[in-house]
C-alpha positions as CSV (number, residue, x, y, z in Angstrom):
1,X,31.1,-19.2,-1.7
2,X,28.0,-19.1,-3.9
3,X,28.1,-17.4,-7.2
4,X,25.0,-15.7,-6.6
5,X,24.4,-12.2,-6.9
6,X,23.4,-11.3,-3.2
7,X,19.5,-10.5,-2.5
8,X,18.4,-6.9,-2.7
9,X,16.8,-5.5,0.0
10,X,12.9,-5.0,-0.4
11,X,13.6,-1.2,-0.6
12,X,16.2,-1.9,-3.5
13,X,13.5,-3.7,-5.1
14,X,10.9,-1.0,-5.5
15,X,9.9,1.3,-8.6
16,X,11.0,4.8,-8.2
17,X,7.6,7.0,-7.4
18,X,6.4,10.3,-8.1
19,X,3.0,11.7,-7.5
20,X,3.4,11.9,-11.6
21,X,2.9,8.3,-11.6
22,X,-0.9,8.5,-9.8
23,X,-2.0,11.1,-12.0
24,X,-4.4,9.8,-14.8
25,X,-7.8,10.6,-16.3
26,X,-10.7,8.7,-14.9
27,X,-14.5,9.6,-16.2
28,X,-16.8,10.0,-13.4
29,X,-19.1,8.0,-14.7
30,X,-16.7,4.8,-14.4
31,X,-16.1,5.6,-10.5
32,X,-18.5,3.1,-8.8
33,X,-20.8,5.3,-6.2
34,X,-22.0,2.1,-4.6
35,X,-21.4,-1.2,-4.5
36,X,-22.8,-3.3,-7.0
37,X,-26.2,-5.1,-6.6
38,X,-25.1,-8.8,-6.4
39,X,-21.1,-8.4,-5.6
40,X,-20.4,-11.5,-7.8
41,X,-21.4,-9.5,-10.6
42,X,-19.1,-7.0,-9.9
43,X,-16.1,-5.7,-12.9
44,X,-12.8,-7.4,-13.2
45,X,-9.8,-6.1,-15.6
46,X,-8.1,-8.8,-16.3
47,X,-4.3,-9.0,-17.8
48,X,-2.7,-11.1,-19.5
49,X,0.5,-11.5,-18.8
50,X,2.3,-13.3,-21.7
51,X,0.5,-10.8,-24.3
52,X,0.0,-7.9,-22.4
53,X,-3.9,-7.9,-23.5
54,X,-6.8,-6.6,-21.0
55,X,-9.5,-8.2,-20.9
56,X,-13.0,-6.8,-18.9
57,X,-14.8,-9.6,-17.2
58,X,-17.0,-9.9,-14.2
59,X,-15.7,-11.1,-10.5
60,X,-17.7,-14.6,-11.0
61,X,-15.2,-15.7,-13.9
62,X,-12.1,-15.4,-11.5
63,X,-11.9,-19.2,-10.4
64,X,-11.7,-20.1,-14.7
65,X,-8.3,-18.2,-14.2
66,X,-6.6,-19.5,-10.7
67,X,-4.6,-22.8,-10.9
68,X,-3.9,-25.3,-8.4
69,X,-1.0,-23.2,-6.4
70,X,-1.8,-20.0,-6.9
71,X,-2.2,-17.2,-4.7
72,X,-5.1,-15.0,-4.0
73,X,-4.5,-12.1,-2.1
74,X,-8.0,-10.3,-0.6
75,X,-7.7,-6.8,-0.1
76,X,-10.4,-5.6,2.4
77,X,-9.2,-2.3,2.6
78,X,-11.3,1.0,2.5
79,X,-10.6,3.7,0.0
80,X,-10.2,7.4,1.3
81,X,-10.2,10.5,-0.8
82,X,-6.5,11.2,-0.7
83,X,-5.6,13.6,-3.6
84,X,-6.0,17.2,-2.3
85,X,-5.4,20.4,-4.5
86,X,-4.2,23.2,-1.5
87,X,-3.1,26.7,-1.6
88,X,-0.2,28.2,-0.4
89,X,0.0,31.1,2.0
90,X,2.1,33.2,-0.8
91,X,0.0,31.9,-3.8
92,X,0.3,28.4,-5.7
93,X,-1.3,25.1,-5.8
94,X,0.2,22.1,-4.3
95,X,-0.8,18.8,-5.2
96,X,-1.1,15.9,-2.1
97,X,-1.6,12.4,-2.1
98,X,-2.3,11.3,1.5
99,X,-0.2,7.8,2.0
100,X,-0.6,6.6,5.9
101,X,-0.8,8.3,8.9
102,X,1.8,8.3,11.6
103,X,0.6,6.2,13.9
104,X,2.0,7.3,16.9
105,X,1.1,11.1,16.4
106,X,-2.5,12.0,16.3
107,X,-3.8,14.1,13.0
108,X,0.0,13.4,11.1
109,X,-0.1,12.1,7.6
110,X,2.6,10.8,5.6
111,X,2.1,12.4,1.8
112,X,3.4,13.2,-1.4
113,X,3.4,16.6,-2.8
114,X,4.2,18.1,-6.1
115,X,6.1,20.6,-6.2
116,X,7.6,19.1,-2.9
117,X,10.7,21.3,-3.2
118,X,8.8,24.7,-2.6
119,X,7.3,23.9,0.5
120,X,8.6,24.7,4.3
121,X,8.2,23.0,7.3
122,X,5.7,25.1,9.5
123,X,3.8,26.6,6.3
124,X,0.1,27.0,6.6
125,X,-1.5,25.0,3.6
126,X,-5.2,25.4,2.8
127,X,-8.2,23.7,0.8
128,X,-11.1,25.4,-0.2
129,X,-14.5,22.7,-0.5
130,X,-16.7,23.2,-3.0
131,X,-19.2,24.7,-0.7
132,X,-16.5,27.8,0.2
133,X,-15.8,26.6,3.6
134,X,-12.0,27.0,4.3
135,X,-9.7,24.8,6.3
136,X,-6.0,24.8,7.3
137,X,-3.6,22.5,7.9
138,X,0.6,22.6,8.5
139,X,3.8,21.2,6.6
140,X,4.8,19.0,10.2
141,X,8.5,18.5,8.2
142,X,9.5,15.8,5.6
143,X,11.2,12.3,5.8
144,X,12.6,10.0,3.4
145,X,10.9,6.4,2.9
146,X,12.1,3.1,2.0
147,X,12.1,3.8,-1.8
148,X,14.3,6.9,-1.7
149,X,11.4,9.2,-2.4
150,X,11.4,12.3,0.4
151,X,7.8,12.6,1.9
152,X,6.0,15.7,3.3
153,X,4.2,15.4,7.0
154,X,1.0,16.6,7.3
155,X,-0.3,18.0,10.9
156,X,-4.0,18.3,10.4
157,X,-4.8,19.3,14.0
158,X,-4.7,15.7,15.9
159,X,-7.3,14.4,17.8
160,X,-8.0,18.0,19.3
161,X,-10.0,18.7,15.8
162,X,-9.7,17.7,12.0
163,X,-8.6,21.0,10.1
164,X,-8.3,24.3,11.6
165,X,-11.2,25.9,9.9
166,X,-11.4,30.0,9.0
C-alpha cells in the first residue's frame, strides 16, 4: 500500500473556464496583421517564473533561456476568428467563443456562450457583418466537456453551405 495520494485524472486537473476568463482588452494596433519581416525578429513575452516579472524580448534570444533538458513545444497551429457577438431571435446578444469542430458532423462547432443558460436547442442565432449582410446559424444542443464546463453546439449548415444567409 503506498501512502500516496492517488493521481487525478487530467480532467480533475484542469482550471475551471468561463468565456469570462478570454475576455480582455487588446489595442488593435498590437494585433500583428502580418507576419513579421524576418520571423527571428519576431516579439516574445517572457515570464519569469520565480518573480513573476515579464519581460518583452524578441524570438532570437529564446536559446539564452532553454537549458540542457528542457522542453520546447512548437505550436504550428493557425488562428481563426472565434469570438462572435449574435442576436437572438427574441432580442439579446450572446457572446461565442468557437472551440473545435465536431469532427464527425459537418458544419458542428463546439463553443462557449455567455449567457449559456438562456439559450434553446433549435433557436435560430444570427450575426450581422459590418457590411449588413446577415447570416444564420442553430443552437445543435449542448454537452458537457472534460473540465465540467457545459458547451453549446453550433450547426452552421455543414458542408451543404457555411451560414444560412437572409
Amino acid at each position: 500500500m503506498s501512502d500516496r495520494e492517488p493521481s487525478k485524472s487530467i480532467a480533475d486537473r484542469l482550471p475551471e473556464l468561463s468565456l469570462q476568463d478570454f475576455t480582455y482588452e487588446l489595442p488593435p494596433e498590437l494585433i500583428a496583421q502580418q507576419p513579421a519581416a524576418e520571423r527571428s525578429s519576431s516579439r516574445l513575452l517572457l515570464l519569469h517564473r520565480r518573480s513573476g516579472t515579464i519581460e518583452h524580448r524578441q524570438f532570437f534570444d529564446l536559446p539564452d533561456y532553454l537549458r540542457r533538458g528542457d522542453a520546447l513545444v512548437l505550436n504550428n497551429t493557425r488562428v481563426i476568428p472565434s469570438r462572435i457577438m449574435a442576436s437572438r431571435t427574441g432580442g439579446g446578444l450572446v457572446e461565442i467563443l468557437l472551440l473545435k469542430p465536431e469532427a464527425a458532423s459537418p458544419g458542428l462547432w463546439q463553443a462557449m456562450a455567455s449567457p449559456l443558460r438562456k439559450l434553446k436547442k433549435g433557436e435560430q442565432l444570427k450575426v450581422k457583418t459590418e457590411g449588413g449582410q446577415e447570416f444564420f446559424f442553430l443552437v445543435a444542443g449542448f454537452v458537457d466537456s472534460l473540465d465540467s464546463q457545459r458547451r453549446v453546439l453550433l450547426d452552421f449548415g455543414g458542408g451543404r453551405r457555411r451560414f444560412m444567409h437572409s
